[in-house]
C-alpha positions in Angstrom: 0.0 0.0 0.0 1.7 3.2 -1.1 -0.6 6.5 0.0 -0.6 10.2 -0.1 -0.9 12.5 2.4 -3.2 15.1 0.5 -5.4 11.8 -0.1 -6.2 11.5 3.7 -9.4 13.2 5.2 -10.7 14.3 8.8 -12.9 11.9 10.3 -16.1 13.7 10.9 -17.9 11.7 13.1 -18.7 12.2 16.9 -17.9 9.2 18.8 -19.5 9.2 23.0 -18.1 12.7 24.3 -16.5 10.6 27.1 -14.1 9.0 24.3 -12.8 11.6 22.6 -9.5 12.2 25.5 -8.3 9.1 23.6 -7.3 10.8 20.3 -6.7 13.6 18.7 -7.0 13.6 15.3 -8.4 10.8 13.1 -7.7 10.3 9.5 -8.6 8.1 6.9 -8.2 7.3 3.3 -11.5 5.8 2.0 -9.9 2.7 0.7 -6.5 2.2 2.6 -6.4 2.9 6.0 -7.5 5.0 8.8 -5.2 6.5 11.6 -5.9 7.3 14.5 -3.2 9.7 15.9 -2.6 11.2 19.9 0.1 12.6 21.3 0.9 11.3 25.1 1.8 13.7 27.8 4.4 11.5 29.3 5.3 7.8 29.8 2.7 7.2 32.3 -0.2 8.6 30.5 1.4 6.3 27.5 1.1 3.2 29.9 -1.7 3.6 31.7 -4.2 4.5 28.0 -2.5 2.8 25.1 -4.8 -0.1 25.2 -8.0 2.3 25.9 -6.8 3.0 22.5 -6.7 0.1 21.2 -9.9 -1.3 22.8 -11.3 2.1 21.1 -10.6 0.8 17.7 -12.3 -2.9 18.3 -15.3 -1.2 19.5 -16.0 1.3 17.6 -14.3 1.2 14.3 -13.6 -2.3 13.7 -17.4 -3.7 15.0 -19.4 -0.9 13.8 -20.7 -2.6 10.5 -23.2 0.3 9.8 -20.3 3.0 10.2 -18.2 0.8 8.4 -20.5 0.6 5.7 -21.4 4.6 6.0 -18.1 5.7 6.0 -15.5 3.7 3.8 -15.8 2.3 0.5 -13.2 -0.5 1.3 -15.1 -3.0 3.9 -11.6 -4.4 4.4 -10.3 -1.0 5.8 -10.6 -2.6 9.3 -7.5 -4.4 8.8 -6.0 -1.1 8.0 -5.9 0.3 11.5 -2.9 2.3 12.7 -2.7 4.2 16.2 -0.2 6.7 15.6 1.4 7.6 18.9 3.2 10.7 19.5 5.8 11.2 22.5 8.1 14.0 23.3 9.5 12.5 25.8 12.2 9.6 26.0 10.2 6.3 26.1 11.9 2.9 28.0 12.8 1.1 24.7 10.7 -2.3 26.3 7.8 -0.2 26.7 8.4 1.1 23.1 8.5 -2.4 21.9 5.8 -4.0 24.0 2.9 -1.5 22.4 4.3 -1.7 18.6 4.9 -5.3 18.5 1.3 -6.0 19.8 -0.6 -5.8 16.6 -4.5 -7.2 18.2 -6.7 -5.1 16.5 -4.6 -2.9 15.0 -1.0 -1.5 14.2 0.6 0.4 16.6 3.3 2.8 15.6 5.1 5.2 18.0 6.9 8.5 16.7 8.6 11.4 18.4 6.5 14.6 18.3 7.7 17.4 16.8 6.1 20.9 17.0 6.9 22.0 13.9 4.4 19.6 12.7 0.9 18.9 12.2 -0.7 15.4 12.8 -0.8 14.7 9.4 3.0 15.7 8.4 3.7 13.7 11.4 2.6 10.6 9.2 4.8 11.1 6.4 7.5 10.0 8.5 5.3 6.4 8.2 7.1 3.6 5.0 3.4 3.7 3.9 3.6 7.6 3.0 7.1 6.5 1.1 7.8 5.1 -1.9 11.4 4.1 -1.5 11.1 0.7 -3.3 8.1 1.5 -5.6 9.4 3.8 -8.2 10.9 2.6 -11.3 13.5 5.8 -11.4 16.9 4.4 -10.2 19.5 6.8 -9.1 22.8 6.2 -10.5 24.7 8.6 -7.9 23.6 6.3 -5.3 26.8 4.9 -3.7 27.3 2.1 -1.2 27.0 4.2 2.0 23.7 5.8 0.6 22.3 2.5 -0.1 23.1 1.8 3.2 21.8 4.5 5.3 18.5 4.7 3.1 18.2 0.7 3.3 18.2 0.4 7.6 15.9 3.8 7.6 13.1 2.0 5.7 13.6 -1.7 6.7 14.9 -3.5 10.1 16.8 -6.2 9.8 14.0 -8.9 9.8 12.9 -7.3 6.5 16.1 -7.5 4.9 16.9 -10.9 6.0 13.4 -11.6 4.6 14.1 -9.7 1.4 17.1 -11.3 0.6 16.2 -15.3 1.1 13.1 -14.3 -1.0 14.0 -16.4 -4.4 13.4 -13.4 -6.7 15.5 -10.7 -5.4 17.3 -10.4 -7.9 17.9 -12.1 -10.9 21.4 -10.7 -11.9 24.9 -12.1 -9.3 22.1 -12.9 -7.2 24.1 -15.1 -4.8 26.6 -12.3 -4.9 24.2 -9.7 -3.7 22.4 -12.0 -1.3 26.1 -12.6 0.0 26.9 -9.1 0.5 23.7 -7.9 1.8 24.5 -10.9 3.9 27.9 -9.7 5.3 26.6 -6.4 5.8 24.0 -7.0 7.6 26.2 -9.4 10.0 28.7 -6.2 10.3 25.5 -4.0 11.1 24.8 -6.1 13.9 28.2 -6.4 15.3 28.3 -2.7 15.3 25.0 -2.8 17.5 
């Protein structure tokens, strides 16, 4: 799924008034996804409401078949769910990684708040909003440490190792790339 930030809309609907402290902002794409964004006051706040979020989503965007059917043209957009979580302030790495590896319901993604931003610019920071494997334009200027840098800011390693034991990754020396995406990956991890 590849989408555009000038292709996402407000959500203009009025949940139960006593709901609304659990976002701040949601937006949806008719046919690709809905996110639902809030920004956390601190790490407590973050603990203590993340799954109020989340039970949120089940109840009334995922089990809501007559909003559903109301509001998106894509019935399937309920597996398209992603709590956007804003912080600006440093969040304990486990915590981090318990709420975005939890993925009942929905996806949860957590990003640092900036003010310069709106919600919505917030999101472009999000693979979805970038195309970095999609285009067919290949830079030519790219050299090794660009490919690098640009490779572990859109994919972990868990992608890449997944990328590269896919049989089609390339056609051309593929057992010469697979090796040294191999051996780079192994000295990414040492550095770690």
């Amino acid at each position: 799924m590849s989408l555009k930030l000038a292709d996402l809309i407000e959500l203009e609907h009025t949940f139960a008034e006593d709901l609304s402290y659990l976002y701040d902002k949601i937006l949806y794409n008719k046919e690709n996804g809905i996110f639902i964004i809030r920004l956390m006051e601190n790490e407590e706040e973050l603990k203590k409401e993340w799954q109020e979020l989340e039970s949120f989503v089940n109840a009334y965007l995922q089990n809501d078949e007559k909003f559903i059917a109301e509001t998106f043209s894509n019935q399937d957009i309920i597996w398209d769910i992603y709590i956007v979580i804003l912080v600006d302030f440093e969040i304990a790495n486990k915590l981090k990684m318990e709420i975005e590896s939890d993925r009942f319901f929905c996806k949860k993604i957590i990003l640092d708040y900036k003010s310069e931003l709106n919600y919505t610019e917030h999101l472009a920071e999000l693979s979805l909003f970038q195309d970095f494997f999609a285009t067919g334009d290949v830079d030519s200027s790219i050299n090794e440490d660009n490919f690098k840098i640009n490779l572990t800011k859109n994919l972990n390693n868990e992608k890449i190792e997944e990328l590269i034991s896919n049989p089609g990754f390339i056609d051309l020396e593929e057992k010469e790339m697979r090796e040294a995406v191999s051996d780079w990956l192994t000295e990414v991890d040492n550095d770690v």
